[in-house]
C-alpha positions as CSV (number, residue, x, y, z in Angstrom):
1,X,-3.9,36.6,9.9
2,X,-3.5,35.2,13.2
3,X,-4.7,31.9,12.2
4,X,-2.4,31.5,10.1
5,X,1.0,32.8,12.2
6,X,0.0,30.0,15.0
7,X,-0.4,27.4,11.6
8,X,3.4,28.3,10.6
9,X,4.3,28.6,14.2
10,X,2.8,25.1,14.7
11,X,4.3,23.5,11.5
12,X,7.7,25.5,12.0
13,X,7.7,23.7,15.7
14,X,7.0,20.1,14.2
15,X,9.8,20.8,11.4
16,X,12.6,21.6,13.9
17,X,11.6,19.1,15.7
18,X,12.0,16.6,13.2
19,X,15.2,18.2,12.4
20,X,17.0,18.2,16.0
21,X,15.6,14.5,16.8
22,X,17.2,12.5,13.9
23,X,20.4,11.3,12.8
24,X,22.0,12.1,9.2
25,X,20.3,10.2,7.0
26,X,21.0,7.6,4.0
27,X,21.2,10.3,1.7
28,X,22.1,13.4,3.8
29,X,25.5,13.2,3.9
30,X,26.0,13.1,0.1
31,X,23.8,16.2,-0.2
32,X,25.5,18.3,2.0
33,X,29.3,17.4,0.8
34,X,28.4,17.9,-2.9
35,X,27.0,21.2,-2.0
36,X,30.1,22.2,0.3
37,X,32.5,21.0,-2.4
38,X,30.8,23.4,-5.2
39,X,31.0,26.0,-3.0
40,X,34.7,25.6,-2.0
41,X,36.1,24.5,-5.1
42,X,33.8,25.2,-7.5
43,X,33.1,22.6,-9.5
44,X,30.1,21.1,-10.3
45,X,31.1,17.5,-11.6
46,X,30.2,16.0,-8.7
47,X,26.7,14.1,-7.2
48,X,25.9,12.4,-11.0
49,X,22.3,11.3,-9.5
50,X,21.1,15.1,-8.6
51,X,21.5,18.7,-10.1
52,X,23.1,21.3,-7.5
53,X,21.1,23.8,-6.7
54,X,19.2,22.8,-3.9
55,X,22.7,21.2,-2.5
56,X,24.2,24.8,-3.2
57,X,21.3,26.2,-0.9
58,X,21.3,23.9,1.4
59,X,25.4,24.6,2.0
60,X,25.3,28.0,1.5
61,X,25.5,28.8,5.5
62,X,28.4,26.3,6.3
63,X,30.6,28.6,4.5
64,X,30.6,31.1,7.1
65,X,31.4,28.8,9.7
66,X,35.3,27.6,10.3
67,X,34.1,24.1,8.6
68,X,37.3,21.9,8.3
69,X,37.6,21.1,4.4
70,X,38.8,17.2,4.4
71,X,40.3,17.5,0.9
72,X,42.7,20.1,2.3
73,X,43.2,18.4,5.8
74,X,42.9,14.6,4.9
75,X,46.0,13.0,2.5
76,X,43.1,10.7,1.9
77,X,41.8,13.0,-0.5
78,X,44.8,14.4,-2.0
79,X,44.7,11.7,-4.8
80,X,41.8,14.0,-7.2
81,X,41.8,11.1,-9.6
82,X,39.5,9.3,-7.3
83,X,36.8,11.2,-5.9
84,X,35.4,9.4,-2.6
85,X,32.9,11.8,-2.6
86,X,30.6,9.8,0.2
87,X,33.5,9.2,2.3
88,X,34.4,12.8,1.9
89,X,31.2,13.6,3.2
90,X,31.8,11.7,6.3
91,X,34.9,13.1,7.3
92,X,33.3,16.4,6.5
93,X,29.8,15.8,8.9
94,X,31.5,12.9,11.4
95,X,34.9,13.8,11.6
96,X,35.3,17.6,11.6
97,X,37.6,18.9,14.3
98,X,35.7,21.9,14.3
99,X,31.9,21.9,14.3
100,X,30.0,19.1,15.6
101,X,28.3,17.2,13.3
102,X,24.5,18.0,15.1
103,X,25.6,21.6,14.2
104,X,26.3,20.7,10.6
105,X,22.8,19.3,10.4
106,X,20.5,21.9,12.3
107,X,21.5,24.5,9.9
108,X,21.6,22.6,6.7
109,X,18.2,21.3,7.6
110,X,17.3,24.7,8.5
111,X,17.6,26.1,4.9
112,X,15.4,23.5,3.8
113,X,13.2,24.3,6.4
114,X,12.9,28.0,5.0
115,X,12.3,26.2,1.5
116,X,9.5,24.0,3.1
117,X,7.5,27.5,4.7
118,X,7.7,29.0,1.3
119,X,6.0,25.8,-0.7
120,X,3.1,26.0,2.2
121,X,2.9,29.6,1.9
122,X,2.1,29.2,-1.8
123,X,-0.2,26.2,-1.6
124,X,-2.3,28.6,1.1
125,X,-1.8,31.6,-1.7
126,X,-3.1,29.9,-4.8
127,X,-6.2,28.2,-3.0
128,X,-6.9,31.7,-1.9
129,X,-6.6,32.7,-5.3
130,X,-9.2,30.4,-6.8
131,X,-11.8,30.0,-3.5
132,X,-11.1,32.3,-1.1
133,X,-9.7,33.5,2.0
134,X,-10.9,30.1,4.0
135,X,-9.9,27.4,1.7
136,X,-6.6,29.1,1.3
137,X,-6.6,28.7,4.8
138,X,-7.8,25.3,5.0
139,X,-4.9,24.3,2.5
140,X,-2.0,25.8,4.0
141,X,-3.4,24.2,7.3
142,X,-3.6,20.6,5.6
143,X,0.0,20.8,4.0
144,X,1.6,22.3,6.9
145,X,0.9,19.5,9.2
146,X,1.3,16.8,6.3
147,X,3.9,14.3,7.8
148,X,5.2,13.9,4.7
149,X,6.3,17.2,4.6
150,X,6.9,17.5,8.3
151,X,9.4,14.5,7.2
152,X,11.0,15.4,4.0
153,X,10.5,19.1,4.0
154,X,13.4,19.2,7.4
155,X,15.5,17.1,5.5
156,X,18.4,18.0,3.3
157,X,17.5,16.3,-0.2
158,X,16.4,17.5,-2.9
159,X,13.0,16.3,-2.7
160,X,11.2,19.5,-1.4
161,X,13.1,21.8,-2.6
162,X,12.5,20.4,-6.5
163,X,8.8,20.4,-5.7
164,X,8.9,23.9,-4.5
165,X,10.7,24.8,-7.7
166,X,8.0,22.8,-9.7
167,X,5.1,24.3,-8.0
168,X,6.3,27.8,-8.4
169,X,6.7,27.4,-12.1
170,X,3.3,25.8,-11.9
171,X,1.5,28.8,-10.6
172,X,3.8,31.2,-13.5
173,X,2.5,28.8,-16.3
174,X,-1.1,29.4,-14.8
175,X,-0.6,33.1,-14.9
176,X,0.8,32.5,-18.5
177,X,-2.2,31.1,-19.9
178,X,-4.4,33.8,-18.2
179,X,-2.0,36.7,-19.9
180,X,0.5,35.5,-22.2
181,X,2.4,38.9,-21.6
182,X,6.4,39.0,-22.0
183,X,6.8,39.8,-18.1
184,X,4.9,36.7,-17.3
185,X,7.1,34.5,-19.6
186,X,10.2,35.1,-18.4
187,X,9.4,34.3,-14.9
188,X,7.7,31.2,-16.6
189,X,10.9,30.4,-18.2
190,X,13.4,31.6,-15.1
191,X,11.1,29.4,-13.1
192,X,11.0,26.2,-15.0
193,X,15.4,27.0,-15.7
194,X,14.8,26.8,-11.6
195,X,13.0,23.7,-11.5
196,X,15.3,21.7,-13.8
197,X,18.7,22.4,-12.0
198,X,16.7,21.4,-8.3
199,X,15.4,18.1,-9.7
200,X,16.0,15.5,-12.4
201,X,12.4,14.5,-12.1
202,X,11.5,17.9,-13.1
203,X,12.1,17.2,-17.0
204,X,7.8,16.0,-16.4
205,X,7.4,20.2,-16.6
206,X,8.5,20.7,-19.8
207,X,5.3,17.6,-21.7
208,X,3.2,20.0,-19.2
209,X,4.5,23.7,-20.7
210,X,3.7,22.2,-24.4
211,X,0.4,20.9,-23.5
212,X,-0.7,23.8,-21.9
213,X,0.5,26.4,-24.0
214,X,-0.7,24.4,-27.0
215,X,-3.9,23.5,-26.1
216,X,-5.1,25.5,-22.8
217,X,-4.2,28.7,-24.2
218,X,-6.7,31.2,-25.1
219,X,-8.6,29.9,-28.8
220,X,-8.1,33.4,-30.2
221,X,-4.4,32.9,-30.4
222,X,-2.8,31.7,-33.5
223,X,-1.3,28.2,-33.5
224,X,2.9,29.8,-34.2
225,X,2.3,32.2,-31.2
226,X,1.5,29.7,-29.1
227,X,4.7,27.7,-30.3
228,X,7.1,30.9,-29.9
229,X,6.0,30.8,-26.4
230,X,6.8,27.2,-25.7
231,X,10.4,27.3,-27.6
232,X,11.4,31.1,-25.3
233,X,10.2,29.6,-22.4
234,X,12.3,26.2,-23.0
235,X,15.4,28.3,-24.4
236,X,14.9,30.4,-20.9
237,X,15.2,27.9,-18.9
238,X,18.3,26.5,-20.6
239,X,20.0,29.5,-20.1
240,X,19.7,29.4,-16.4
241,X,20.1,26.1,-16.1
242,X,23.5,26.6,-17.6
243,X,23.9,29.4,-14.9
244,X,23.3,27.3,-12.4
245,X,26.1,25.2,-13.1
246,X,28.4,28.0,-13.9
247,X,28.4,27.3,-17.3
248,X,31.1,24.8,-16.6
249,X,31.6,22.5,-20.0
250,X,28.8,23.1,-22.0
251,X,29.8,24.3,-25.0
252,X,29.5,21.0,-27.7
253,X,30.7,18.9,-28.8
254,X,30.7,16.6,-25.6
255,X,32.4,13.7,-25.2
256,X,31.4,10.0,-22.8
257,X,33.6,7.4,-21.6
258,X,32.8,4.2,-23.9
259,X,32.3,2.7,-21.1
260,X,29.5,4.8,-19.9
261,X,27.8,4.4,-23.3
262,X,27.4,0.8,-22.9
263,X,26.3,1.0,-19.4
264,X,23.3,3.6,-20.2
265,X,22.7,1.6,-23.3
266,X,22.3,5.0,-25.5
267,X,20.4,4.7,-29.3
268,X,22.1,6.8,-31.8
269,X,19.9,9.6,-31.5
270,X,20.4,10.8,-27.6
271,X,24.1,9.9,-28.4
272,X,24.3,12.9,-31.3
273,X,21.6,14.9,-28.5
274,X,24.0,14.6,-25.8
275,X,26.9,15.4,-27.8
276,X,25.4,18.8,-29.2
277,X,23.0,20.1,-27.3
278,X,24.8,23.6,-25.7
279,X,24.4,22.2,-21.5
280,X,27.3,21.1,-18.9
281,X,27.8,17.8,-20.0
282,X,27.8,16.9,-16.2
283,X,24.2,17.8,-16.5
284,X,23.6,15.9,-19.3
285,X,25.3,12.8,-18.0
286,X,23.3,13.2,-14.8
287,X,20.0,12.9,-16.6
288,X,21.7,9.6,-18.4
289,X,22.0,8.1,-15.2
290,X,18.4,8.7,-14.3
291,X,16.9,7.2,-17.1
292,X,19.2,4.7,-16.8
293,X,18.4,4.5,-13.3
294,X,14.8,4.4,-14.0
295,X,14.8,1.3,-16.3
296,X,16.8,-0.7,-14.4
297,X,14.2,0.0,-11.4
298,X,15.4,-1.1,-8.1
299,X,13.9,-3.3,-4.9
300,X,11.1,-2.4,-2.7
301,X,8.9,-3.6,0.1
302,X,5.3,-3.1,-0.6
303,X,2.4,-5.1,1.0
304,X,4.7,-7.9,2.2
305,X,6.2,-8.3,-0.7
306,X,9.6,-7.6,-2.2
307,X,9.2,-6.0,-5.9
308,X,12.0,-5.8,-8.1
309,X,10.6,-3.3,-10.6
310,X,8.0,-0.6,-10.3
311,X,4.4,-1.5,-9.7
312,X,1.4,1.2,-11.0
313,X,-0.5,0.9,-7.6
314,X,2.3,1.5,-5.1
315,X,2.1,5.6,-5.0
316,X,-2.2,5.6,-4.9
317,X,-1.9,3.2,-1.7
318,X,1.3,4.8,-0.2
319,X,-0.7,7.5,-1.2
320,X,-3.8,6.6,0.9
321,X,-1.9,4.7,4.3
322,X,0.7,7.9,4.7
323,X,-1.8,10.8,4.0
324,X,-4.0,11.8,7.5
325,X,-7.5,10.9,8.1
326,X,-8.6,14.7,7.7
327,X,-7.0,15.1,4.6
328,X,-8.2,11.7,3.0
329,X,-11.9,12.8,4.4
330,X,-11.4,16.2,2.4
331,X,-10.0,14.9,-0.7
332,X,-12.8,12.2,-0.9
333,X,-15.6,15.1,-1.2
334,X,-13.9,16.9,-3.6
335,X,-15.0,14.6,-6.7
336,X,-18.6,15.3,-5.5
337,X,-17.8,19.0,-5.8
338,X,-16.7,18.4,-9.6
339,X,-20.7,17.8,-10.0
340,X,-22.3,20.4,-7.8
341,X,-19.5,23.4,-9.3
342,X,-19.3,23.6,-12.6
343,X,-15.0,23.5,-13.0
344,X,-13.0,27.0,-14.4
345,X,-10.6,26.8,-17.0
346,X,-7.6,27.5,-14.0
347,X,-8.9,24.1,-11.8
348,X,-8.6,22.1,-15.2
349,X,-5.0,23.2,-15.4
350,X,-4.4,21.4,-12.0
351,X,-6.6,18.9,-12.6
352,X,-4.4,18.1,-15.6
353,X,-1.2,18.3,-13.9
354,X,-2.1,15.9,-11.5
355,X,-3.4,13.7,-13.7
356,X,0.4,13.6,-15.5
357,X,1.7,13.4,-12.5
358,X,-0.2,10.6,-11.5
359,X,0.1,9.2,-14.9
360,X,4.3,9.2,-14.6
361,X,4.0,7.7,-11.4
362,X,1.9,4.8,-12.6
363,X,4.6,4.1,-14.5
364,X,7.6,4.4,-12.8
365,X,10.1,1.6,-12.2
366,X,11.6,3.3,-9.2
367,X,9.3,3.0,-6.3
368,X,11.2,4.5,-3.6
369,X,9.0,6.1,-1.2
370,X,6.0,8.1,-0.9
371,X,9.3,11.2,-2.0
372,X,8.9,10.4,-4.6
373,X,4.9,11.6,-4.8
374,X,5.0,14.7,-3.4
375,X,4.4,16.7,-6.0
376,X,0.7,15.6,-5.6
377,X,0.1,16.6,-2.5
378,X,-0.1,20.2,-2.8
379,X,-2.1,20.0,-6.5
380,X,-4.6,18.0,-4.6
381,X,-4.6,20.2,-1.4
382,X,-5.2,23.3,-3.3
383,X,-8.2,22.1,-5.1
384,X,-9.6,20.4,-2.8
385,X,-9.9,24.2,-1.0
386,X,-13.2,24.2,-3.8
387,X,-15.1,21.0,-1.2
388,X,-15.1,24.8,1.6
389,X,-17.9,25.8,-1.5
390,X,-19.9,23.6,-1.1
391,X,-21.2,24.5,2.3
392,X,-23.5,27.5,3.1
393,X,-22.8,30.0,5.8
394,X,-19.6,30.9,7.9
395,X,-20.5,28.8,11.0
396,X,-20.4,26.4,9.1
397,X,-17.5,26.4,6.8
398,X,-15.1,27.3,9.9
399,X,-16.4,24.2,12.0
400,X,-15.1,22.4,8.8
401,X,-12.1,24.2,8.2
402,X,-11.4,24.3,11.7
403,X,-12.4,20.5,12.5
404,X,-10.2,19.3,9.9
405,X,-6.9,20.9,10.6
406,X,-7.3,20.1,14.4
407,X,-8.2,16.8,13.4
408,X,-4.9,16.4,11.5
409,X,-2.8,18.4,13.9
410,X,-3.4,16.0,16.9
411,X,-2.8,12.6,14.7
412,X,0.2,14.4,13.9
413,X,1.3,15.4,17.5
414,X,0.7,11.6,18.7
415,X,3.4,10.5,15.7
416,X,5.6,13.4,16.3
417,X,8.6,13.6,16.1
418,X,9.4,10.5,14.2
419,X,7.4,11.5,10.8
420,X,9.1,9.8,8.1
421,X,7.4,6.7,9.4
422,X,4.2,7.7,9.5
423,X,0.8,5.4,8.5
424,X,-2.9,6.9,9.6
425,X,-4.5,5.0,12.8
426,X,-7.0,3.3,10.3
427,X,-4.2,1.3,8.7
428,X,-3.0,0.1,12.0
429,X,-0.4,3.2,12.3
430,X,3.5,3.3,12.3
431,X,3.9,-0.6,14.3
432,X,2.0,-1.3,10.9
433,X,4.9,-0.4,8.9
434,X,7.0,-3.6,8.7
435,X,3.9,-5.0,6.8
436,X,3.5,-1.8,4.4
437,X,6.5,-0.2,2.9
438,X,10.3,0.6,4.0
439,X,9.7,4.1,2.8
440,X,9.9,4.8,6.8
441,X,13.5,4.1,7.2
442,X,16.1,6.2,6.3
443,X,18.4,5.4,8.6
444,X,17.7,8.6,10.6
445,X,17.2,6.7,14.2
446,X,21.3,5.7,14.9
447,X,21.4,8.4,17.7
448,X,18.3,6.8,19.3
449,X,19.9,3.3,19.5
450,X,22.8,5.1,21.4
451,X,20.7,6.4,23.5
452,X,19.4,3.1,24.1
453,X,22.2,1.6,24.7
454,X,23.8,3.9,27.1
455,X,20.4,3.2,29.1
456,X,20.4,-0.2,28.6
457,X,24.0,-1.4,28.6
458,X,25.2,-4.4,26.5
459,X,26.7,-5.6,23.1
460,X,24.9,-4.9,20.2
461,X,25.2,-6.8,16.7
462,X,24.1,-4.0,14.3
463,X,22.7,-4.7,11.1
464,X,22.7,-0.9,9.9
465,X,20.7,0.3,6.6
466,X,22.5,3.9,6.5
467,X,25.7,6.2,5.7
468,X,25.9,7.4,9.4
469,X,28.7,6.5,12.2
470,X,28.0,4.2,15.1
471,X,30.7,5.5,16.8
472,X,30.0,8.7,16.8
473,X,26.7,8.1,18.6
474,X,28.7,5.4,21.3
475,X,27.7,2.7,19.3
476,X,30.7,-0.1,19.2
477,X,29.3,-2.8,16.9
478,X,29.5,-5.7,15.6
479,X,28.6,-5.4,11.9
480,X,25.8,-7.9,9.8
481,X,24.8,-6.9,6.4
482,X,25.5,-3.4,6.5
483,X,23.9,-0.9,3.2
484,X,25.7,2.3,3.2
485,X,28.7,1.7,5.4
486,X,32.0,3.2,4.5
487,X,34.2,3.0,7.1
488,X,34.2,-0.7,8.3
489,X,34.8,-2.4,11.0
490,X,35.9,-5.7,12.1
491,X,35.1,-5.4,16.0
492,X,34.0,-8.8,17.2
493,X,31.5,-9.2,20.4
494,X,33.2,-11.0,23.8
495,X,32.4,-14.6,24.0
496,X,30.2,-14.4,27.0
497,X,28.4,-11.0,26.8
498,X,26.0,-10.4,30.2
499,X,23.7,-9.2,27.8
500,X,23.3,-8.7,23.8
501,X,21.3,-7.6,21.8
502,X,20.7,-7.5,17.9
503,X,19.6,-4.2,16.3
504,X,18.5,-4.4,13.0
505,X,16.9,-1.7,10.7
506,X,13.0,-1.9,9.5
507,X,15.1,-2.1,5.6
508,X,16.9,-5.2,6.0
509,X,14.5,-6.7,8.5
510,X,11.5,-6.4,5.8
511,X,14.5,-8.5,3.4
512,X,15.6,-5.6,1.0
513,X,19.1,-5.2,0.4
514,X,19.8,-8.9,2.5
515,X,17.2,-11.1,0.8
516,X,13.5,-11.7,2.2
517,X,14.5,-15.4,3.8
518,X,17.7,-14.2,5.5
519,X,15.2,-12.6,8.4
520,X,12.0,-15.1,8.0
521,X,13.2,-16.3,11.6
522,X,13.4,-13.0,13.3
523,X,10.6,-11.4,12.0
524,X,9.1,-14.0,14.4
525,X,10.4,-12.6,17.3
526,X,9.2,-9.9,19.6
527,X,11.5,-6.8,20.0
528,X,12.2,-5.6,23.0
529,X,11.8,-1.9,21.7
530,X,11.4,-0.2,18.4
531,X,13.3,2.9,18.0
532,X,11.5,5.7,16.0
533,X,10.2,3.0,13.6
534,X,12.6,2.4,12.1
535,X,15.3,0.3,14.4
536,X,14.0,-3.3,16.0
537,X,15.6,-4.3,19.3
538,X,15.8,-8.0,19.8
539,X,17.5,-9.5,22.8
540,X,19.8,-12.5,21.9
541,X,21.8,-12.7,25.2
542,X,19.5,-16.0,26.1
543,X,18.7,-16.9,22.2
544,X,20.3,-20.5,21.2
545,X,18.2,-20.2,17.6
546,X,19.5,-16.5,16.8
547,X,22.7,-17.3,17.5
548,X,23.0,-20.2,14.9
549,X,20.8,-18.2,13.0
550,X,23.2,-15.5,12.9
551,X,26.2,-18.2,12.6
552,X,24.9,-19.4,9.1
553,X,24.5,-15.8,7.9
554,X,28.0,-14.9,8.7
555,X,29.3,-17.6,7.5
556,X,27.7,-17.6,4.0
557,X,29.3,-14.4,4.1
558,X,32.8,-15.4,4.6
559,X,33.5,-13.9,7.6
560,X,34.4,-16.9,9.7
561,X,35.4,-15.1,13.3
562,X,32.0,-13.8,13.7
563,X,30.3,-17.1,12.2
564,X,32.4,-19.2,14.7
565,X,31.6,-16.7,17.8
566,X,28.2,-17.0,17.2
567,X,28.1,-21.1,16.6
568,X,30.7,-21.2,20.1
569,X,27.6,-19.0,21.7
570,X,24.6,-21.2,20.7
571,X,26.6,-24.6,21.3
572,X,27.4,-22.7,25.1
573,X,23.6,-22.2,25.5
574,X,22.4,-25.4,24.3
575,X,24.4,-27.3,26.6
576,X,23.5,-25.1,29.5
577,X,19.8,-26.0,28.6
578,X,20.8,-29.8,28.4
């Protein structure tokens, strides 16, 4: 028992750690209003891309504390024909009168937090289950100093928190096929109602609940029992998925903007299933956009090289350059176990989730970040607690056990607290990431540039990929290529700054969003720091070619005062050279 209150205390340190050291980020913002706004005004028809519940858990404290609402205190918002709802979320986290926006976060984060501890706890419990007191042990260790986790798990999205619910209802179905009784089909079916209003993604449990109960069941079982399970465990989870979004508009027939239709593209079939089937057509529309989403795919960085649709190797090598050394070592044993330990009926039920999961990775079009994957981690970690087995003795198996999770915990220390760009030492760790994948940056390192600059004072041209304020942080820049801004600004650097400097974000710099040419030149550079991975520092004060560089891009832009300050600047320097 003690081991394993210093593993939570360990992990619990690293997660608030995490939590207190970084800025809002991209998606943050969006999570946390959405979940305020249900709260406060109760309605649900808002955040199309994610279902509410882990944005209603993740809000649920900031209604006790004197939070100013900006729909009430902003004319801005008064107009309820026009939603803003990011913007809204800025005034909310940036601009509140009354709370600080570092407040805001800390306990947001902190409910997700709670969430992460309880996914750990049950990756420790079901290992336990199937091996053992030590491999349960071993796996809790493994996942609770996983940076992906450390990352994600002290964030406020729904990533986590829609694996938790998947996992949970993962373990129920296992119970399910080991005794099909009533009790344990309920909590099936509350669990997998659970799992579909934290994440879209989730809809991959229901292909697993018929294959299961169809074909893993016990033999003995007739063929139309097995099938009245699988349609009261859906119809369960339908009802609370209605209660999760207070049954707001679900009765049929629903209705969809003509304009929607032809932007998702619908065939006549999921037109006559969305406009019947008894679910808040918010909820409905939401898992539109997803597949929508999905199809159209979206850019990524992977292996120097910009993708514009999904690619079936990107989550096995993300996979394999953001897991730890320790864990990688474990997980390559375990299909040598498969041979010396003949497999139960219970390991072949995560074997075969994994497999699926795998399977709809493969082939995704959206290949967003190593987020995206999680789900694999634990099914892995928990049978790879059979490799403990295979050794003889307990000296032995703790030097294993033991070896392995301090292994992992000090690579994890030397990358702390800036987790979300984590790659192992082998594949040249986190200065490797502007070759590997932008899944790093999330625009959660804004405060740290302040910081920087408030050391090291001078102008800054900020290319910014993120939905956070540099003002708040002390930050007055001058704007290039910024993803996620909404509130703008047209501030213009002096003509003869002592000293500038160009800060750019590991997104844009790698060419998403801006193009993979517009940087070619400055990915040539040296930086004079790198904040938290994810921000490049490059000094321009002296830099003829940056400035005509950054000249051209303005320009091609349209926004001829900073093109012509920046053309004034590199004629200045040039002819101070001649």
């Amino acid at each position: 028992m003690r081991y394993l209150i210093v593993l939570l205390l360990f992990s619990v340190g690293l997660l608030f750690w995490h939590a207190w050291a970084k800025s809002p980020t991209y998606d943050e913002v969006s999570h946390i209003q959405c979940g305020y706004y249900h709260w406060q005004h109760h309605d649900f028809e808002r955040g199309l891309e994610h279902t509410p519940l882990v944005r209603l858990w993740a809000a649920l404290p900031l209604n006790f504390i004197s939070l100013q609402d900006p729909e009430v205190s902003s004319p801005l918002f008064l107009d309820r024909t026009r939603t803003r709802e990011i913007l809204y979320g800025i005034f909310l986290v940036f601009k509140n009168v009354r709370v600080r926006a570092e407040t805001i976060m800390i306990i947001s984060r902190g409910m997700m937090i709670l969430l992460t501890l309880s996914l750990f706890l049950l990756v420790g419990r079901w290992s336990e289950k199937l091996y053992g007191r030590g491999s349960g042990l071993l796996s809790l260790g493994l996942i609770a100093t996983m940076p992906a986790f450390l990352a994600h798990g002290s964030l406020v999205t729904t990533d986590v928190g829609g694996v938790l619910a998947a996992l949970c209802f993962l373990y129920l179905l296992s119970q399910v096929l080991e005794t099909p009784s009533r009790r344990n089909v309920w909590f099936c079916g509350i669990l997998l109602g659970i799992a579909q209003a934290s994440k879209l993604s989730n809809l991959m449990l229901y292909p697993i609940l018929l294959i299961s109960l169809l074909f893993l069941l016990n033999s003995d079982l007739k063929f139309r029992f097995r099938a009245f399970l699988c349609l009261k465990t859906v119809l369960i989870s339908l009802l609370i998925l209605n209660l999760s979004y207070g049954f707001q508009n679900f009765l049929p027939p629903h209705f969809i903007h003509p304009e929607e239709l032809s932007t998702y593209g619908w065939p006549t079939w999921i037109q006559f299933l969305y406009r019947w089937t008894p679910l808040p057509d918010f909820y409905l529309k939401s898992v539109g956009f997803m597949f929508y989403h999905v199809n159209q795919g979206f850019q990524t960085f992977f292996l120097g090289k910009i993708y514009t649709e999904g690619q079936w190797f990107y989550f096995p090598l993300l996979f394999l350059f953001k897991t730890p050394i320790a864990s990688l070592l474990l997980l390559a044993i375990l299909p040598y176990s498969f041979f010396k330990i003949a497999v139960r009926k219970e390991e072949w039920f995560l074997i075969l989730c994994g497999l699926f999961v795998l399977a709809v990775s493969a082939r995704a079009k959206l290949n967003l970040g190593i987020r995206h994957f999680l789900l694999f981690y634990p099914l892995c970690l928990i049978l790879a607690g059979r490799v403990l087995i295979l050794f003889k003795g307990n000296r032995i198996r703790n030097l294993i056990l033991g070896g392995l999770i301090v292994l992992q915990s000090l690579e994890v220390l030397l990358a702390a607290p800036h987790f979300l760009g984590f790659i192992h030492f082998a594949a040249g760790g986190p200065k490797n990431a502007i070759q590997i994948a932008a899944d790093g940056d999330l625009g959660q390192d804004l405060n740290l540039l302040g910081q920087y600059l408030k050391q090291n004072p001078s102008e800054v041209v900020l290319s910014y990929f993120g939905t956070a304020l540099p003002d708040y942080y002390g930050i007055q820049a001058q704007e290039l290529l910024p993803t996620g801004a909404h509130i703008h600004t047209d501030h213009i650097n002096s003509p003869h700054p002592s000293k500038e400097v160009l800060a750019i974000s590991l997104t844009h710099l790698q060419g998403l969003m801006v193009g993979r040419e517009t940087f070619d030149w400055l990915r040539r550079k040296k930086p004079v720091a790198v904040l938290g991975h994810s921000i490049y520092v490059y000094d321009i004060s002296e830099d003829a070619e940056s400035h005509q560089r950054l000249s051209q891009i303005y320009r091609a832009r349209g926004e001829t005062g900073k093109a012509n300050r920046h053309l004034n600047r590199f004629s200045a320097l040039i002819s101070v050279r001649k």
